[in-house]
C-alpha positions as CSV (number, residue, x, y, z in Angstrom):
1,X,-174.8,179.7,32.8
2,X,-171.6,180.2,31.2
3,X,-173.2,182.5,29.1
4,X,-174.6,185.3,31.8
5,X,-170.9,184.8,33.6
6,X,-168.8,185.9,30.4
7,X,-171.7,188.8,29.9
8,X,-171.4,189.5,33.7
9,X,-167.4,189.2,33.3
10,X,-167.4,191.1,30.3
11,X,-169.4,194.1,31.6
12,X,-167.1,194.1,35.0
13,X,-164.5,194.5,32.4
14,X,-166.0,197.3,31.0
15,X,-167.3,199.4,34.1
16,X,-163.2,198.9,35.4
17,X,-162.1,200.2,32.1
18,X,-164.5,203.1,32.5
19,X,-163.5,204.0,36.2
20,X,-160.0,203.5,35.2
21,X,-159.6,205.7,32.0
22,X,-161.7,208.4,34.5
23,X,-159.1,208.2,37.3
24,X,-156.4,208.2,34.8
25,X,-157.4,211.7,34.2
26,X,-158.0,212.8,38.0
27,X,-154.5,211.4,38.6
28,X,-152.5,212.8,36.0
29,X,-154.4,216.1,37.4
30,X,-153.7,215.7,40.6
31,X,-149.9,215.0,39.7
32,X,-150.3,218.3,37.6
33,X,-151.2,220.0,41.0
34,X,-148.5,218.6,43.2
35,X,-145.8,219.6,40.7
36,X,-147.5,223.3,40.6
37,X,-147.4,223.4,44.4
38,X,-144.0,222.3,44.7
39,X,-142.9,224.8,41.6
40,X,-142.1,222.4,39.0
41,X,-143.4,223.9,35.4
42,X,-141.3,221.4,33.3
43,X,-142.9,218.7,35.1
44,X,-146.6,220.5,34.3
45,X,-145.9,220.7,31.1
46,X,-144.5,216.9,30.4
47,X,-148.1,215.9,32.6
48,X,-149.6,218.1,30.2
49,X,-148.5,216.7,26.8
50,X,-149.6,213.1,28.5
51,X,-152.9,214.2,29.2
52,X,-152.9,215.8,25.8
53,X,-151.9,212.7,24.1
54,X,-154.4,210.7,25.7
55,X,-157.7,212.9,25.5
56,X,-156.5,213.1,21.5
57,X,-156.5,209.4,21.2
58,X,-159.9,209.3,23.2
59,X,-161.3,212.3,21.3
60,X,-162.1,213.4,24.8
61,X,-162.5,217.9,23.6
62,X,-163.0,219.2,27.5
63,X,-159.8,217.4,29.0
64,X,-157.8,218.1,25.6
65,X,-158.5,221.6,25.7
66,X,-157.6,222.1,29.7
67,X,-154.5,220.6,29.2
68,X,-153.2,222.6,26.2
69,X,-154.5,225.5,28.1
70,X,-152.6,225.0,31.1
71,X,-149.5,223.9,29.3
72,X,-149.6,226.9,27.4
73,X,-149.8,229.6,30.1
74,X,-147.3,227.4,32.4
75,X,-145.1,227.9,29.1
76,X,-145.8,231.8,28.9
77,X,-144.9,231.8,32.3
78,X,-141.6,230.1,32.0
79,X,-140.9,232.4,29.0
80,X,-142.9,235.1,27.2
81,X,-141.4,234.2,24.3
82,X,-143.4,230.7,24.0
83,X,-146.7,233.0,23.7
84,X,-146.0,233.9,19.9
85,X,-145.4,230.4,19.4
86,X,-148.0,229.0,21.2
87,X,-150.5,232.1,19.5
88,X,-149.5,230.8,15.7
89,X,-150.1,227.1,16.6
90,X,-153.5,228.7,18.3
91,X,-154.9,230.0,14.7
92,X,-153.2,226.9,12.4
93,X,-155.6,225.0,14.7
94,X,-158.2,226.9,14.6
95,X,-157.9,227.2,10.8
96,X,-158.3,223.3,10.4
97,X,-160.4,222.1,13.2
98,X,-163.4,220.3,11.1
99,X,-166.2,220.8,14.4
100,X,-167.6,224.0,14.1
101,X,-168.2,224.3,18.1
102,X,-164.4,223.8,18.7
103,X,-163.6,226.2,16.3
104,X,-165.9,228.9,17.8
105,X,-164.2,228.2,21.0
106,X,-160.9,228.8,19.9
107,X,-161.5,231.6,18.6
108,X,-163.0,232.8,21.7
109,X,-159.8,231.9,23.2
110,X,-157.6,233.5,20.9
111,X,-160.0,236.7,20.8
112,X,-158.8,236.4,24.8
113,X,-154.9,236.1,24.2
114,X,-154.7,239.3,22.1
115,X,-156.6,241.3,24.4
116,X,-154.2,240.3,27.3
117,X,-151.5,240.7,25.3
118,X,-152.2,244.2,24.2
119,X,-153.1,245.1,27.7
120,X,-149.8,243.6,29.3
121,X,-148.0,245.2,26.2
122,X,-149.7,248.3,25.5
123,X,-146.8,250.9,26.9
124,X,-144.0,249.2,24.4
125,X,-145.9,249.2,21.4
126,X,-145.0,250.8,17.9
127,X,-147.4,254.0,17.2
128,X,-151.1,253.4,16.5
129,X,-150.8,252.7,12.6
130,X,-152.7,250.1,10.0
131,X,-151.4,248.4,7.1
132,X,-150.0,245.0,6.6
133,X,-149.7,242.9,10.0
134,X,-146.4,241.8,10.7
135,X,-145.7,237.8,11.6
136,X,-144.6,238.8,14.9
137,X,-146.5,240.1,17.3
138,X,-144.3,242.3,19.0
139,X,-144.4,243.9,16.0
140,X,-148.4,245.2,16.0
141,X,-149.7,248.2,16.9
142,X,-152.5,248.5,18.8
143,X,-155.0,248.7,16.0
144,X,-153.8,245.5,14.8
145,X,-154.5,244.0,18.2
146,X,-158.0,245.3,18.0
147,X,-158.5,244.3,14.5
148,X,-157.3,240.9,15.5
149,X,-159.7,240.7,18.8
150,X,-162.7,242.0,17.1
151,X,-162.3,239.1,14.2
152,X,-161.9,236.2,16.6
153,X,-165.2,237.3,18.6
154,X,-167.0,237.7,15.6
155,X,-165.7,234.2,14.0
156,X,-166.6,232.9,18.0
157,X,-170.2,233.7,17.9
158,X,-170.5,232.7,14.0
159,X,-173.7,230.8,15.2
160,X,-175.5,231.2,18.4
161,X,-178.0,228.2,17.6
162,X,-175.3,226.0,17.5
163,X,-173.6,227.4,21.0
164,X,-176.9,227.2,22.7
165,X,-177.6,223.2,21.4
166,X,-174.0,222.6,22.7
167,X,-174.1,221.5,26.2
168,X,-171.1,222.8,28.6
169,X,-170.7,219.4,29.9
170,X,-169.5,218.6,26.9
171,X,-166.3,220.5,27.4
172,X,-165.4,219.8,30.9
173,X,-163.1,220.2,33.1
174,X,-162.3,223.0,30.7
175,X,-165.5,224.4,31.9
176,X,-166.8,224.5,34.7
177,X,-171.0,224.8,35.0
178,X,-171.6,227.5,37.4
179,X,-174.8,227.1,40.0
180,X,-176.1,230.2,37.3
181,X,-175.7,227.8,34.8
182,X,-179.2,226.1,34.6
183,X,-180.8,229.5,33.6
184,X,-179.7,228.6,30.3
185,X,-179.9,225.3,30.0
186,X,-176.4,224.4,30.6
187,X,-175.3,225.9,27.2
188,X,-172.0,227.0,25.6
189,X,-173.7,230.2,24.4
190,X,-174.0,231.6,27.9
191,X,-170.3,230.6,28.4
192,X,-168.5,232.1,25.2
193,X,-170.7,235.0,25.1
194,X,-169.8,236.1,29.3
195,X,-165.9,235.5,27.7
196,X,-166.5,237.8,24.6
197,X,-168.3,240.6,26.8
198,X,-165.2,240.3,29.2
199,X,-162.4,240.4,26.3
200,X,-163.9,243.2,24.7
201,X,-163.5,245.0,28.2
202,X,-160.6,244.9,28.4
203,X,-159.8,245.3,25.0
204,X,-161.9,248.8,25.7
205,X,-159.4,250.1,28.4
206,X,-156.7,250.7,25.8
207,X,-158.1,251.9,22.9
208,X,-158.8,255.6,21.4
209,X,-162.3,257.1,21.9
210,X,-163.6,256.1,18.5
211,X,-162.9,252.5,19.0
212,X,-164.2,252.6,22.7
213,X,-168.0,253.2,21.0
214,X,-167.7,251.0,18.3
215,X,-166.8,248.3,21.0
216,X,-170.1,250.0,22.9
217,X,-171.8,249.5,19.7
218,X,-170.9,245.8,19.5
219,X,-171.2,244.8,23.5
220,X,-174.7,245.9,22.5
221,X,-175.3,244.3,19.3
222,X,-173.8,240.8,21.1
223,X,-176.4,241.3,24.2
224,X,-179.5,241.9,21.4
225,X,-178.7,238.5,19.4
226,X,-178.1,236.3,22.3
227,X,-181.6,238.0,23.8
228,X,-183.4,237.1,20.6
229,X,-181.6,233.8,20.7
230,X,-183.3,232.5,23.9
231,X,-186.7,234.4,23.1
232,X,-186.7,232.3,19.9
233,X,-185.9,229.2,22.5
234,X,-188.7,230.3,24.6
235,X,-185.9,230.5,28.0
236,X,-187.5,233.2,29.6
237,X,-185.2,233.2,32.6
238,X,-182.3,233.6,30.3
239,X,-183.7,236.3,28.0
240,X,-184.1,238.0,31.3
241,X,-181.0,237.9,33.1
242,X,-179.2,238.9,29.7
243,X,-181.7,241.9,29.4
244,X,-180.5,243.2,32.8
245,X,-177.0,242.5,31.9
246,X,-177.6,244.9,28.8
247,X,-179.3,247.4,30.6
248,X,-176.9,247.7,33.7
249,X,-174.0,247.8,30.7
250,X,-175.8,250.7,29.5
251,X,-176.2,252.5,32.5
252,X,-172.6,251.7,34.4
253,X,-171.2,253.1,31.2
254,X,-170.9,256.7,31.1
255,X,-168.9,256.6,28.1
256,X,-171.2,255.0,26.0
257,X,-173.5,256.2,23.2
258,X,-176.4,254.3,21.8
């Protein structure tokens, strides 16, 4: 008898550590929100660096990731400045982060960063030249910026089988699984491709003519491996939906030659 009660007690234990290290995260969030709403950035980012600090020691990827997120663009909002910073710490990361589905992630994310950048920045920059890349950003030209793009969304979808195994439950709250979602099977591949197609959009919108097909060319090219990806799979309903996605891409775009 006193053997079931110290299981039972034990497990109780357990279930109230679970619940608690769970609300631990809703409450540092919802503390997060309340400072946002009452315009308190310092405050976001010290909740931040908490939440940081404790999905690190948990190994807990989704809630590390939506914090250093959200720290950094509540930094880049408090002073531009912090984005070159927070860019270089971005690619030491990504550099030395041993799982190969976080690395493809932040380089999906960084692939993002210099497209906005170049598209916020694009009227102060130096004329459109190659050659070495300066250390500083706000040094590049805008062919460094889409050199720069181009290699994070090719080092982001490095290998598809490995997105599509990846469940994006895995990485949440940093994602969120959209009612589409189930389509194809809950994966990351769905999730950092639709980010890819949308950086290189933008990326499009301020570039020269002969870099607007090549990024044609590639859209294309990304839409044809992830289509053989799921056909190899045998998810019908996801080679489909991507199929349409490629074709109305190919018809919306006037500019585009294939």
């Amino acid at each position: 008898m006193k053997i079931k009660y110290a299981l039972l007690t034990t497990l109780l234990f357990l279930f109230a550590t679970i619940n608690a290290s769970a609300q631990s995260y809703d409450n540092l969030w919802k503390q997060v929100k309340s400072a946002q709403n009452k315009d308190l950035p310092k405050t976001e980012i010290s909740l931040c660096n908490e939440i940081i600090a404790k999905a690190t020691k948990e190994k807990n990827t989704g809630q590390l990731f939506q914090a250093y997120f959200y720290r950094l663009n509540t930094q880049k909002d408090i002073s531009e400045d912090s984005l070159y910073t927070q860019i270089t710490d971005l690619e030491k990361w990504a550099k030395v982060e041993k799982s190969s589905i976080n690395k493809m992630t932040l380089h999906t994310v960084l692939a993002h960063f210099y497209a906005s950048y170049l598209s916020r920045n694009r009227y102060n920059m130096p004329t459109d030249k190659e050659g070495d890349v300066p250390g500083d950003i706000r040094e590049w030209t805008k062919i460094q910026f889409y050199n720069a793009t181009i290699k994070h969304i090719d080092a982001s979808l490095s290998n598809l089988q490995l997105l599509h195994s990846t469940k994006n439950a895995t990485y949440a709250p940093f994602t969120i699984q959209q009612w589409a979602g189930k389509y194809f099977d809950n994966d990351m591949l769905h999730i950092i491709t639709n980010q890819d197609l949308s950086t290189l959009q933008t990326l499009k919108l301020n570039m020269d003519e002969f870099r607007k097909q090549a990024i044609n060319k590639k859209t294309i090219q990304i839409y044809n491996d992830v289509i053989n990806l799921y056909k190899q799979t045998g998810n019908e309903s996801a080679m489909i939906l991507c199929s349409l996605d490629k074709t109305n891409y190919q018809y919306t775009k006037k500019d585009s030659q294939y």
